[in-house]
GUGU-978156 format. One record per residue (C-alpha): residue number from 1; residue in one letter; x, y, z. Coordinates in nm, 2 decimals, always signed. Example, Ala and Ser with C-alpha at 12.3 -4.5 7.8 and 13.67 -1.06 7.14 Angstrom:
BEGIN
<r num="1" residuo="A" px="+1.23" py="-0.45" pz="+0.78"/>
<r num="2" residuo="S" px="+1.37" py="-0.11" pz="+0.71"/>
//
This chain:
BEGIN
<r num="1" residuo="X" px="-0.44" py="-5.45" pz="+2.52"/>
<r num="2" residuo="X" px="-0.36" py="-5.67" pz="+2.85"/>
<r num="3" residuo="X" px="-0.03" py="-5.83" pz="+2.89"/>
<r num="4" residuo="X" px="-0.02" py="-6.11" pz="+2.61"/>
<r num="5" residuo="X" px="+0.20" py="-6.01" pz="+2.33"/>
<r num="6" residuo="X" px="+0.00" py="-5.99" pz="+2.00"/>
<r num="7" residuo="X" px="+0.06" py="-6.06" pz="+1.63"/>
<r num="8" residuo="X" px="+0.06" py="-5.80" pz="+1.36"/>
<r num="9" residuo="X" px="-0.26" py="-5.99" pz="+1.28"/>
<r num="10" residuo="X" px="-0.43" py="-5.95" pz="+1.60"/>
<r num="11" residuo="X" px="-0.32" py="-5.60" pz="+1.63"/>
<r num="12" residuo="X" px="-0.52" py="-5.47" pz="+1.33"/>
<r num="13" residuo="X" px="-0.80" py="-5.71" pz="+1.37"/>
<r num="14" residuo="X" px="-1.10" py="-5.48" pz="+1.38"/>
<r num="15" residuo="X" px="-1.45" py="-5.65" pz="+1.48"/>
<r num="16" residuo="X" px="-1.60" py="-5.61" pz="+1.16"/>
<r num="17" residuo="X" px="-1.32" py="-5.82" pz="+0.99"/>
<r num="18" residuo="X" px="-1.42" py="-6.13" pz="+1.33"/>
<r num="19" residuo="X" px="-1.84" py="-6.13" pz="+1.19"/>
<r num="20" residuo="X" px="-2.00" py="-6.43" pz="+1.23"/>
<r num="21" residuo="X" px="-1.98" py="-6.79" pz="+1.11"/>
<r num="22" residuo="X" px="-2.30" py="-6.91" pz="+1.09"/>
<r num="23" residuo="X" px="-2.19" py="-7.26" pz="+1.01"/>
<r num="24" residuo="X" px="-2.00" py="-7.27" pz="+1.36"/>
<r num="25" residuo="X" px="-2.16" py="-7.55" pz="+1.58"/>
<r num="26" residuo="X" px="-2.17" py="-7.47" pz="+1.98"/>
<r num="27" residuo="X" px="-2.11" py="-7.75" pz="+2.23"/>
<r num="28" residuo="X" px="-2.41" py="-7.75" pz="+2.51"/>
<r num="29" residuo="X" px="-2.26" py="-7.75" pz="+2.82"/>
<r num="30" residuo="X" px="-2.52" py="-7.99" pz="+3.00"/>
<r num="31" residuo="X" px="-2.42" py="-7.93" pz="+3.33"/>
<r num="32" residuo="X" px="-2.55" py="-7.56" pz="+3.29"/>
<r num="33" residuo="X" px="-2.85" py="-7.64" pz="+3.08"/>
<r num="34" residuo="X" px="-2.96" py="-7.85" pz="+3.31"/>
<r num="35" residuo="X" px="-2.92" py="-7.61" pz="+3.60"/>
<r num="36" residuo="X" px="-3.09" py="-7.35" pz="+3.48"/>
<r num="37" residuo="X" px="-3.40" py="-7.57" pz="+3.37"/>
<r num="38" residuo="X" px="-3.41" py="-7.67" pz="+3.74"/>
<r num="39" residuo="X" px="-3.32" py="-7.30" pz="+3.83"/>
<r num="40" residuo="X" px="-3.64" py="-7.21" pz="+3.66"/>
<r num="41" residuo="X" px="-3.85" py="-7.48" pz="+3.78"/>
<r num="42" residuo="X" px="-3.77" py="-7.38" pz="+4.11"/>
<r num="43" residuo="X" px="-3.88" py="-7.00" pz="+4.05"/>
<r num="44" residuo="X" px="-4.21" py="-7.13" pz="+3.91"/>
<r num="45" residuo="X" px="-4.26" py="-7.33" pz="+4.25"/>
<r num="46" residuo="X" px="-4.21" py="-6.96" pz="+4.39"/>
<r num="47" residuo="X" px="-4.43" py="-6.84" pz="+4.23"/>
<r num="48" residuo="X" px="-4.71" py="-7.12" pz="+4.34"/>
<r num="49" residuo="X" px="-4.62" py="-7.02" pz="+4.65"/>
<r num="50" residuo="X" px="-4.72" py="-6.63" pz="+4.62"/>
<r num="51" residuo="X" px="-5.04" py="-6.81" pz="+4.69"/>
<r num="52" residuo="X" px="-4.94" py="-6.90" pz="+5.08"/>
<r num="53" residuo="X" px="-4.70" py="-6.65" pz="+5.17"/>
<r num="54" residuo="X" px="-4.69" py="-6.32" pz="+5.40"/>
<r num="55" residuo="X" px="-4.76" py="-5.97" pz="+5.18"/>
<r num="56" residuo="X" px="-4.40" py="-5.88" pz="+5.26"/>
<r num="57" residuo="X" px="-4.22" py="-6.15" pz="+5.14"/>
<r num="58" residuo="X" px="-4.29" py="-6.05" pz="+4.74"/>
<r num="59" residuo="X" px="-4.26" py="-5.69" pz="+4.84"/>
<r num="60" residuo="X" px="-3.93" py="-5.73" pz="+5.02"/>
<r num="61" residuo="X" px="-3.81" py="-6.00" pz="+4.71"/>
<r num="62" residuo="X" px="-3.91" py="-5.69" pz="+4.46"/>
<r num="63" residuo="X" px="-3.71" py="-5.42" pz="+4.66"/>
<r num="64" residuo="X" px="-3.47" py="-5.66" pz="+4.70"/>
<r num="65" residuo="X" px="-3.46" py="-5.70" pz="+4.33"/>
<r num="66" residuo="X" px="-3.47" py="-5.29" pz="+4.28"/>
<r num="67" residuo="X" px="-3.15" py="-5.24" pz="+4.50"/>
<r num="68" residuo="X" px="-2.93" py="-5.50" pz="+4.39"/>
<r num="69" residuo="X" px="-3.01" py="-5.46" pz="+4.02"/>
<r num="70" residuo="X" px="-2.81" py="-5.07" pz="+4.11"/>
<r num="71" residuo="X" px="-2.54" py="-5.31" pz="+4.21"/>
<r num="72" residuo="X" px="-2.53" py="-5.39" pz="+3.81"/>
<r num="73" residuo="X" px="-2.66" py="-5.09" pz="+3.65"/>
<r num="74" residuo="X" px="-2.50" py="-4.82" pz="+3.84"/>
<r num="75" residuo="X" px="-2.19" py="-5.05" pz="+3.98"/>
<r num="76" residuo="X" px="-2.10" py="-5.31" pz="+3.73"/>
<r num="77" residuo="X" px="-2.20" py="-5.13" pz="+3.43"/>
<r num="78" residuo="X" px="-2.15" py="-4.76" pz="+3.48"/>
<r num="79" residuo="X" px="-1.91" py="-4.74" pz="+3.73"/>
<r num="80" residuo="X" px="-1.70" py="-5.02" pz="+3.66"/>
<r num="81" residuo="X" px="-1.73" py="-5.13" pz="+3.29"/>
<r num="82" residuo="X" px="-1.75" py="-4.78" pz="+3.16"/>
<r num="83" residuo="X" px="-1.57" py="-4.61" pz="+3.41"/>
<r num="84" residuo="X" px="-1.83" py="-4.33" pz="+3.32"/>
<r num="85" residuo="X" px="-1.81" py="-4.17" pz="+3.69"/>
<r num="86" residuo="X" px="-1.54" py="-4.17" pz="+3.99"/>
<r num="87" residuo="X" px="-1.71" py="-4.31" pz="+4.33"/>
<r num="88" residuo="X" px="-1.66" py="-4.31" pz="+4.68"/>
<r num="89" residuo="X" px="-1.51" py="-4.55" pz="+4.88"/>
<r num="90" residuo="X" px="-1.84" py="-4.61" pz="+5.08"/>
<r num="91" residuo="X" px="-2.00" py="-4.60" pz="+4.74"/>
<r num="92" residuo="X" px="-1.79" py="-4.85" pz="+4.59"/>
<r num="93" residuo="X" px="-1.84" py="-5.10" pz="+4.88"/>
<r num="94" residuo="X" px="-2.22" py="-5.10" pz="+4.86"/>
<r num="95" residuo="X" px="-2.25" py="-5.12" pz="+4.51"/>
<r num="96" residuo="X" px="-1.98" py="-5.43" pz="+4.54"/>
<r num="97" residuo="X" px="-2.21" py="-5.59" pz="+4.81"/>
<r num="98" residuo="X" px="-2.54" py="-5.49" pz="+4.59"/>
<r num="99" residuo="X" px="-2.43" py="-5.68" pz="+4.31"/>
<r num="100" residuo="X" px="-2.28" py="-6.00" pz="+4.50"/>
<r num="101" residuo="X" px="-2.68" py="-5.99" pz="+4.55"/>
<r num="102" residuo="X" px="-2.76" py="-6.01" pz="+4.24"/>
<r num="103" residuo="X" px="-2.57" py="-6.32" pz="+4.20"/>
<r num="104" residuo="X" px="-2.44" py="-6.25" pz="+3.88"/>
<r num="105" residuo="X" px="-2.09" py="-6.40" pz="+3.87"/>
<r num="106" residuo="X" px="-1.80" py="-6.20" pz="+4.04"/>
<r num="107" residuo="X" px="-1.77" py="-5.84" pz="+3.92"/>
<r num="108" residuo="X" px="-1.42" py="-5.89" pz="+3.75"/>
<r num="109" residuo="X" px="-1.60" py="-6.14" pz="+3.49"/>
<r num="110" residuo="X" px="-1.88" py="-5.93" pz="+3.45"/>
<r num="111" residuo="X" px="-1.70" py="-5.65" pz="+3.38"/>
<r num="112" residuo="X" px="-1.39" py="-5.81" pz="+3.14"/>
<r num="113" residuo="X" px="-1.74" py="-5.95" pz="+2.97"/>
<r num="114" residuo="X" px="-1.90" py="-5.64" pz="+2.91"/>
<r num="115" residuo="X" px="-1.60" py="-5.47" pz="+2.79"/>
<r num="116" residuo="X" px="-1.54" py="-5.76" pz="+2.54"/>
<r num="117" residuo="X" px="-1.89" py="-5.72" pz="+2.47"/>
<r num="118" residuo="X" px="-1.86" py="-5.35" pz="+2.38"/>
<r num="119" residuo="X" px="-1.52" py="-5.37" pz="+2.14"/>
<r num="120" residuo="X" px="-1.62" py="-5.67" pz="+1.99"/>
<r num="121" residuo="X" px="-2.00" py="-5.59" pz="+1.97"/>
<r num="122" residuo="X" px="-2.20" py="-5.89" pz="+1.77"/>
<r num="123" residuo="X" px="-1.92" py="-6.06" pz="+1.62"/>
<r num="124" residuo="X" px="-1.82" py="-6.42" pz="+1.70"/>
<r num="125" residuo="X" px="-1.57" py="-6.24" pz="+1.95"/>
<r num="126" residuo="X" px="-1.90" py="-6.08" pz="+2.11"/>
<r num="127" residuo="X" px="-2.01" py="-6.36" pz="+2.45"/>
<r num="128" residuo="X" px="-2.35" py="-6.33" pz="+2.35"/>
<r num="129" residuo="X" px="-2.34" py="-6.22" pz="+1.98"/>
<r num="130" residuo="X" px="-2.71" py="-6.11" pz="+1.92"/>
<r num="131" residuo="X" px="-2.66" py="-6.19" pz="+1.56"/>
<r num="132" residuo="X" px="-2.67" py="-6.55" pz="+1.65"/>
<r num="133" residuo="X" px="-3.06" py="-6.50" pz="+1.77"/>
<r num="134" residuo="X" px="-3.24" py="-6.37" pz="+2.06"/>
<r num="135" residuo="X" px="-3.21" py="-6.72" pz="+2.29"/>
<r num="136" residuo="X" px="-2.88" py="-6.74" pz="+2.25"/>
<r num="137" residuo="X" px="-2.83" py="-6.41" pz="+2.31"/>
<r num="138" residuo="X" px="-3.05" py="-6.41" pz="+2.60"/>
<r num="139" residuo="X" px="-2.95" py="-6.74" pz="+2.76"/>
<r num="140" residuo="X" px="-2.79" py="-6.93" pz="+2.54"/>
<r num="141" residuo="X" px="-2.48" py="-6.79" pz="+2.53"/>
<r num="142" residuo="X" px="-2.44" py="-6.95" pz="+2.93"/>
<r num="143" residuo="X" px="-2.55" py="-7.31" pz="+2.82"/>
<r num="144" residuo="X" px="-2.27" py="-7.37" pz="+2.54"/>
<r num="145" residuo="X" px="-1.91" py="-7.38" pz="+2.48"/>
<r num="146" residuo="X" px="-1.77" py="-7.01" pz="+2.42"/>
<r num="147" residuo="X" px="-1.67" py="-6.96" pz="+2.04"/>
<r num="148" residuo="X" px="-1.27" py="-6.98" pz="+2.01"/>
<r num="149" residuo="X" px="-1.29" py="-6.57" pz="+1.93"/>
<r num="150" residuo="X" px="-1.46" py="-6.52" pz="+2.30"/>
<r num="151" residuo="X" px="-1.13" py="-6.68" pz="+2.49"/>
<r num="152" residuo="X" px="-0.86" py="-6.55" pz="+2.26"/>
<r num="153" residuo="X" px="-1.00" py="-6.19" pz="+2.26"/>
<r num="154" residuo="X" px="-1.10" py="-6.21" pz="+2.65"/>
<r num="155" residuo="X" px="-0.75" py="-6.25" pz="+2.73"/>
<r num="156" residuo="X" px="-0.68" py="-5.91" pz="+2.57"/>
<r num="157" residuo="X" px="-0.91" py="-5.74" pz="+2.75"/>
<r num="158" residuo="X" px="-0.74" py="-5.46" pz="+2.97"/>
<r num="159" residuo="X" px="-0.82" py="-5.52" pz="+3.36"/>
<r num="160" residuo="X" px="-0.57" py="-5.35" pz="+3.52"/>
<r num="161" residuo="X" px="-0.77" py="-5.09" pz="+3.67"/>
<r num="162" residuo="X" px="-1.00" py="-5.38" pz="+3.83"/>
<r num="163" residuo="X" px="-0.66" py="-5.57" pz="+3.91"/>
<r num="164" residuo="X" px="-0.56" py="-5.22" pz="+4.14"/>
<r num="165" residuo="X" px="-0.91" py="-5.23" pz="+4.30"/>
<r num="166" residuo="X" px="-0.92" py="-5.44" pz="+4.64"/>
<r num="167" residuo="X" px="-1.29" py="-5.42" pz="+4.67"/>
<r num="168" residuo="X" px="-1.28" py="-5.59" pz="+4.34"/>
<r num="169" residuo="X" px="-1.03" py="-5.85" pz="+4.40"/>
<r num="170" residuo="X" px="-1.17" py="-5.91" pz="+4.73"/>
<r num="171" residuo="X" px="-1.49" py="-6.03" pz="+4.61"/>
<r num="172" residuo="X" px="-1.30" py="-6.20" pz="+4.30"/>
<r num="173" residuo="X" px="-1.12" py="-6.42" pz="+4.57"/>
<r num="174" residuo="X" px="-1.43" py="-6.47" pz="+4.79"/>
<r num="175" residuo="X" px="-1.70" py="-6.47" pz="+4.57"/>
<r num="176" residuo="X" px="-1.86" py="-6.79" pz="+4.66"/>
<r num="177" residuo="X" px="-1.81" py="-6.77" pz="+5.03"/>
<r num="178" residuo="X" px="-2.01" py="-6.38" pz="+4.99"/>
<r num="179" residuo="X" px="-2.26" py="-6.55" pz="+4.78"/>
<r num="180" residuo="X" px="-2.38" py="-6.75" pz="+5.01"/>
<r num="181" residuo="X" px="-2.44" py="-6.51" pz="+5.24"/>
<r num="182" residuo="X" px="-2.55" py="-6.21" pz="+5.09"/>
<r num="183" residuo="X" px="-2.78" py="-6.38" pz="+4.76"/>
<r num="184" residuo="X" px="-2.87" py="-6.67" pz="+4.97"/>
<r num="185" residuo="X" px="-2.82" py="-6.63" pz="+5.34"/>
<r num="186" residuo="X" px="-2.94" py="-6.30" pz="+5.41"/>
<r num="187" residuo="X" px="-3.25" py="-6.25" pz="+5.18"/>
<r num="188" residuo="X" px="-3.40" py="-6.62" pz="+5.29"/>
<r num="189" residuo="X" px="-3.33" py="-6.50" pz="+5.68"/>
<r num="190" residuo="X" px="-3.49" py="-6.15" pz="+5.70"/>
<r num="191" residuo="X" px="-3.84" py="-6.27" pz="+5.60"/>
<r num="192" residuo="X" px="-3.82" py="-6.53" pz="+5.82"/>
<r num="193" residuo="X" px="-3.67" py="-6.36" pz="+6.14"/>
<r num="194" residuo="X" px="-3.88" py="-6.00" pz="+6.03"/>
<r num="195" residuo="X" px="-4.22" py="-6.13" pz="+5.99"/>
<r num="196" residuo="X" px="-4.22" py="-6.49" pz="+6.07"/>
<r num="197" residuo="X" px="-4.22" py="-6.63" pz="+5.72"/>
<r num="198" residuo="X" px="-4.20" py="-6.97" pz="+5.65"/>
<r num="199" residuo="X" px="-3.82" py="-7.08" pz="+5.55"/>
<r num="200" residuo="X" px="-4.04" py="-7.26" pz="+5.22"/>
<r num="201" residuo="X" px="-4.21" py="-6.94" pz="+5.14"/>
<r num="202" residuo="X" px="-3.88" py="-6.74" pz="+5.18"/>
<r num="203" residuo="X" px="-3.64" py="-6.95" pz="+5.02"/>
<r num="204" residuo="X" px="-3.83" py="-7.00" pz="+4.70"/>
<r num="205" residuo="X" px="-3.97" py="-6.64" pz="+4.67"/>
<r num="206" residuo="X" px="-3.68" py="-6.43" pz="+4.81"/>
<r num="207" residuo="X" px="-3.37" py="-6.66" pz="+4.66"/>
<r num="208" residuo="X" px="-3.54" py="-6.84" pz="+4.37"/>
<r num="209" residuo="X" px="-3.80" py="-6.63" pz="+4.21"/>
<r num="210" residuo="X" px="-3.63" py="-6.33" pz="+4.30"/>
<r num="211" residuo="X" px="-3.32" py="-6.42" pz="+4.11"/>
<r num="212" residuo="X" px="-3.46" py="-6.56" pz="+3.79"/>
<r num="213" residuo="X" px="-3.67" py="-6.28" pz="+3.73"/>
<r num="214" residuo="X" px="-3.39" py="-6.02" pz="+3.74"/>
<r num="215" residuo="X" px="-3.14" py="-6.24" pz="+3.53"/>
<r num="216" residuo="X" px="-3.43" py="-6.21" pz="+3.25"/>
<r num="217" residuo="X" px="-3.43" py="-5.82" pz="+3.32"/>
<r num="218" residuo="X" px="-3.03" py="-5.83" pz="+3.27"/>
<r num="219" residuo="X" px="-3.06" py="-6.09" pz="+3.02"/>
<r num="220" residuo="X" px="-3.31" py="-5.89" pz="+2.78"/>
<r num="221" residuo="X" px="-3.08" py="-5.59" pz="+2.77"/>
<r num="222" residuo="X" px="-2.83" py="-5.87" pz="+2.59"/>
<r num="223" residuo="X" px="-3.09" py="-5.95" pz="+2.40"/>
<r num="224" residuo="X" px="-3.38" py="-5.74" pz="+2.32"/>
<r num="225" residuo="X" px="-3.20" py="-5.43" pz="+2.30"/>
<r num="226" residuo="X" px="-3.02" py="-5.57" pz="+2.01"/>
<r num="227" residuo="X" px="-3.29" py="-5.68" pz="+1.84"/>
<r num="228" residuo="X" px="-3.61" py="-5.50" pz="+1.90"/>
<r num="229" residuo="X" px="-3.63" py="-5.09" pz="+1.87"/>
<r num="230" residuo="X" px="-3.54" py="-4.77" pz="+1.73"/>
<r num="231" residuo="X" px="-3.19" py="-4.65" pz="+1.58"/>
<r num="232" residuo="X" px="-3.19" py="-4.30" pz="+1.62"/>
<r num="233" residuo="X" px="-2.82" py="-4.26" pz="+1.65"/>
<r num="234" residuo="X" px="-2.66" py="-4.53" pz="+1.45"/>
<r num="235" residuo="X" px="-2.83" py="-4.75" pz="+1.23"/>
<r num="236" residuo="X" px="-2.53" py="-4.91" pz="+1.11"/>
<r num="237" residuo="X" px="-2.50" py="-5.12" pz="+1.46"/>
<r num="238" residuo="X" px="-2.72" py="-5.38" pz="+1.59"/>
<r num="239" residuo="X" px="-2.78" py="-5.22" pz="+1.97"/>
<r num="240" residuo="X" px="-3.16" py="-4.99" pz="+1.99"/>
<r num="241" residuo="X" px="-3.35" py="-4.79" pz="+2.18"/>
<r num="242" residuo="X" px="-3.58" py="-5.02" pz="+2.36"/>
<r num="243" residuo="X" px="-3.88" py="-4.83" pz="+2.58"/>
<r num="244" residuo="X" px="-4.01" py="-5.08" pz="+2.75"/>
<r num="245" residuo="X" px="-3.67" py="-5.25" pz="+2.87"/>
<r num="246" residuo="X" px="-3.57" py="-4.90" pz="+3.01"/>
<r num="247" residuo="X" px="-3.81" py="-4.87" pz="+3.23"/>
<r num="248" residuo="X" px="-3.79" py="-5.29" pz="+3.36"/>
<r num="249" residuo="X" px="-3.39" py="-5.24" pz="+3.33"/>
<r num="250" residuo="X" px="-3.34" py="-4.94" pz="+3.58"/>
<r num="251" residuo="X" px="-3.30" py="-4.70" pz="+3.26"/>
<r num="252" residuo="X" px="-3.09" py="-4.97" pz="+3.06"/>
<r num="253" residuo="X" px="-3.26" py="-4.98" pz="+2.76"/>
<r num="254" residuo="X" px="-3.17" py="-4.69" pz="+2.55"/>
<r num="255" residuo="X" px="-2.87" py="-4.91" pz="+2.42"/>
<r num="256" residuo="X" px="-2.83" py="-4.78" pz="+2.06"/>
<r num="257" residuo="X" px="-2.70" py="-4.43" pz="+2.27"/>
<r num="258" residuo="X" px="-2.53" py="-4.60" pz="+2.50"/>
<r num="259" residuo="X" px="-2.34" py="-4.80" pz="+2.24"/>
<r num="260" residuo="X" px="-2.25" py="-4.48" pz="+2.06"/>
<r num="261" residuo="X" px="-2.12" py="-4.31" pz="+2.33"/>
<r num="262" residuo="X" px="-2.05" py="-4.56" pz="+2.59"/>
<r num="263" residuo="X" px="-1.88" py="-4.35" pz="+2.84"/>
<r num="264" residuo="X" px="-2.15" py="-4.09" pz="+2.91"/>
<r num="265" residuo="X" px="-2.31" py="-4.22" pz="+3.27"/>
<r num="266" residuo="X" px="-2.60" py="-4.10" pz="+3.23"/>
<r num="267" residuo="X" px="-2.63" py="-4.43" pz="+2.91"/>
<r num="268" residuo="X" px="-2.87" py="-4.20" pz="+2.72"/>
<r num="269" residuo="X" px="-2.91" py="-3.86" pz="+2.58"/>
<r num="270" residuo="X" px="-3.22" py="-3.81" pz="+2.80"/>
<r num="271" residuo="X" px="-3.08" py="-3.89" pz="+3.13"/>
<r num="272" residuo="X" px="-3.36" py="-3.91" pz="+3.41"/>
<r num="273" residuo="X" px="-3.61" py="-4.02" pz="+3.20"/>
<r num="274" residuo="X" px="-3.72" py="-4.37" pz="+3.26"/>
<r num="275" residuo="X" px="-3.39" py="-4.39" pz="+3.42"/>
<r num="276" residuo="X" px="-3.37" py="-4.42" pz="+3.81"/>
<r num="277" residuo="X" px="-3.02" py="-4.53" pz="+3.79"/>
<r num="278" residuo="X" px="-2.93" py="-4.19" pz="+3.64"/>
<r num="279" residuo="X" px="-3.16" py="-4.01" pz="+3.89"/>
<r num="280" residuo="X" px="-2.90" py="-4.20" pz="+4.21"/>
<r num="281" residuo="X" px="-2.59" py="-4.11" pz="+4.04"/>
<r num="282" residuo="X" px="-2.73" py="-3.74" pz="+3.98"/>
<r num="283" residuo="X" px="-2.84" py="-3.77" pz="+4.40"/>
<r num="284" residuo="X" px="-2.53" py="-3.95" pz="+4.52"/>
<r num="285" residuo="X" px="-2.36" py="-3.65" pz="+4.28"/>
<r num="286" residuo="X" px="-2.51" py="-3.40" pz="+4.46"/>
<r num="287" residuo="X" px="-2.41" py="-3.50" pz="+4.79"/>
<r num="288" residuo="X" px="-2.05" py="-3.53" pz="+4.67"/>
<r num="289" residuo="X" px="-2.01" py="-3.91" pz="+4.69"/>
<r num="290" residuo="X" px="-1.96" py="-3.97" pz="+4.31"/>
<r num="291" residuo="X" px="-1.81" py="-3.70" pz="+4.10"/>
<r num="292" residuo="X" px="-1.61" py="-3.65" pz="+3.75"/>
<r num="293" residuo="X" px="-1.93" py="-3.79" pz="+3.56"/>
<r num="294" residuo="X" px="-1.84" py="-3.77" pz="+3.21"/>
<r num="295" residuo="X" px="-2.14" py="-3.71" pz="+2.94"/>
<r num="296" residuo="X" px="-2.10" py="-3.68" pz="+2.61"/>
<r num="297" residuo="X" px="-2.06" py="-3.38" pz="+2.35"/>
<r num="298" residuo="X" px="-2.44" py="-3.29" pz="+2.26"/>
<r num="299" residuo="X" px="-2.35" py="-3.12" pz="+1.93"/>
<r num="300" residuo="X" px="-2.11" py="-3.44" pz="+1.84"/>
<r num="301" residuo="X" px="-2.47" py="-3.66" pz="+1.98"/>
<r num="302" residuo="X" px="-2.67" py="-3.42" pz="+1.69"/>
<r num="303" residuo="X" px="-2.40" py="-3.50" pz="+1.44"/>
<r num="304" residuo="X" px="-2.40" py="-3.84" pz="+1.43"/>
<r num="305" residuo="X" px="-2.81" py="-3.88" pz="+1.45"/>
<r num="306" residuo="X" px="-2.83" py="-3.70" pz="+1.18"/>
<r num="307" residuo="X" px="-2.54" py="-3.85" pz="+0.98"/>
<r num="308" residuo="X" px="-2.64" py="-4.21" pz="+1.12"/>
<r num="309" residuo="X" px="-2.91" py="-4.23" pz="+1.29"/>
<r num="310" residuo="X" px="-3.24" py="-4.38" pz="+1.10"/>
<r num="311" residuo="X" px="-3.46" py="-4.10" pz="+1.15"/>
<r num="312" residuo="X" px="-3.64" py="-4.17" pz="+1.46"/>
<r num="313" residuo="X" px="-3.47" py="-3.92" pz="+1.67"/>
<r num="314" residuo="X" px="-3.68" py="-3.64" pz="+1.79"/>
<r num="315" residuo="X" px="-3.58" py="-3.40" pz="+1.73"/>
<r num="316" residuo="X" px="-3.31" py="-3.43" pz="+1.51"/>
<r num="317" residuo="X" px="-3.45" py="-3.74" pz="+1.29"/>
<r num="318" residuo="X" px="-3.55" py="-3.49" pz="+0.99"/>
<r num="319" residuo="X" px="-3.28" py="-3.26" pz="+1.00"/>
<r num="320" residuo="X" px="-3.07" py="-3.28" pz="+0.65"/>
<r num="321" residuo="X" px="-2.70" py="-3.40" pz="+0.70"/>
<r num="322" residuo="X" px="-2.62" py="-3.08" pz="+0.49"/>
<r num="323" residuo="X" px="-2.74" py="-2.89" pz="+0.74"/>
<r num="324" residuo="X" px="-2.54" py="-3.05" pz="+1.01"/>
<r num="325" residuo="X" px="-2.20" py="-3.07" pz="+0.79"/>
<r num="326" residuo="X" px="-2.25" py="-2.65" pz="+0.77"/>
<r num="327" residuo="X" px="-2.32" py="-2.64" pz="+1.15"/>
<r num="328" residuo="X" px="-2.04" py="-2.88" pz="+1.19"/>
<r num="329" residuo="X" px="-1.77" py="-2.61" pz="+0.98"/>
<r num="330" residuo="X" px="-1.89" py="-2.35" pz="+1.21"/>
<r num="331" residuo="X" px="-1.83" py="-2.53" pz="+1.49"/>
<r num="332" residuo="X" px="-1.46" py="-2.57" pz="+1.35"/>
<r num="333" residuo="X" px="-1.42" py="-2.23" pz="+1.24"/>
<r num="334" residuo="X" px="-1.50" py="-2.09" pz="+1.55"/>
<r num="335" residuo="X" px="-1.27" py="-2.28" pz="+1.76"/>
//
């Protein structure tokens, strides 16, 4: 994949031949460290001030919070990484200014990230390998020195489709510049121009505490979900099914399906539930604005619980594998 020429070597390479080297030392990159430990010192402070502030301001912070997390769930995730669904231009524009809110690095990173992520799922080649703990995997992963296996498979990663995209590329170029107005500029002013907040009470409640909180929610779906849960589909893989995550994450937490079948939009076999991300792309479906959703095969989804999965499934967490290999021949037989 991408434009580099490859080996042989690094042709065949398959993640479970990268793993992990334990005795691999990371580098702390201060500067980061640092900044987030002020970052979250600053967010505390917000929340002091919860104590002195206007009812709206934490109501609008958590909407706020709601609406731009779509801009990485349905946008950067769904939309983009998985390329589960076709959108709209009007579509595509919000859910490109919903997640410069969100402040979470330009949506070209994000994305080549996440893909990476995804084909070289906790191994060494993995940003935040989950095999390496649940800090690092949380947060980390940001605060060190990427392992060698991170920057020579990210440069494979296949971008093209991003590269054609000039919503993409416009916020790639501009992404600071947008920052600052639509994670900083914006959320601080409409507190203090709508209901005559205090430009204290705003900043640290709408920029500060809003943004740390939902980098935790996005962070625990790095970490938690690969660490904590139920393996109804594949056992064999470190991604689960994570309830409570779900329903924090906008319906992001059912990861063991969605790493099984990473294409289906809906990101688990039970779309709607716990899901509001689902539920928007099922609306904005509806009214024609997104379309070509892709799911995936329900009796190929019964196959491989059964074959795989570690029983938890519910409904097909006791069948027998026989019975499913007999089912399967049918299947085959009749076309």
């Amino acid at each position: 994949m991408g434009a580099l020429k490859q080996t042989e070597e690094e042709k065949t390479l398959l993640p479970q031949d990268i793993g992990t080297d334990y005795t691999f030392k990371r580098k702390i990159v201060w500067f980061n460290a640092i900044g987030f430990f002020i970052l979250h010192l600053l967010a505390l402070y917000g929340g002091y001030r919860l104590l002195h502030c206007h009812i709206l301001t934490p109501l609008f912070a958590l909407a706020l919070m709601f609406v731009s997390g779509e801009g990485i769930t349905l946008g950067a995730h769904r939309l983009y990484s998985h390329k589960a669904f076709k959108a709209s231009f009007v579509v595509r524009l919000a859910v490109i200014i919903l997640h410069t809110i969100a402040g979470q690095n330009c949506l070209y990173i994000w994305v080549r990230d996440h893909r990476q992520h995804h084909k070289y799922s906790d191994t060494d080649a993995d940003p935040h390998n989950s095999n390496r703990g649940f800090f690092f995997s949380h947060i980390g992963w940001l605060m060190s020195r990427k392992h060698p296996a991170v920057i020579a498979k990210g440069k494979t990663i296949d971008m093209s489709d991003l590269e054609n995209d000039s919503l993409v590329m416009l916020q790639k170029e501009h992404y600071k510049f947008l920052y600052i107005i639509f994670a900083i500029g914006i959320p601080i002013a409409i507190p203090i121009y709508g209901w005559n907040e205090s430009f204290t009470n705003s900043l640290f409640i709408s920029y500060f505490g809003r943004y740390i909180l939902q980098l935790h929610a996005t962070w625990l779906i790095n970490s938690a979900t690969h660490l904590y849960g139920t393996k109804p589909y594949d056992k064999f893989m470190n991604p689960v099914e994570n309830y409570f995550i779900s329903m924090i994450a906008l319906g992001e937490g059912w990861h063991n399906y969605h790493h099984a079948f990473p294409s289906d939009y809906r990101a688990a076999e039970y779309g709607v539930r716990y899901s509001i991300t689902t539920f928007l792309i099922d609306a904005l479906a509806f009214f024609g604005l997104v379309y070509d959703l892709k799911e995936a095969n329900s009796e190929q989804v019964k196959i491989r619980a059964v074959k795989k999965g570690d029983g938890s499934h519910p409904v097909f967490g006791k069948q027998k594998e026989m019975e499913v290999n007999f089912s399967d021949r049918q299947v085959t037989a009749n076309g």
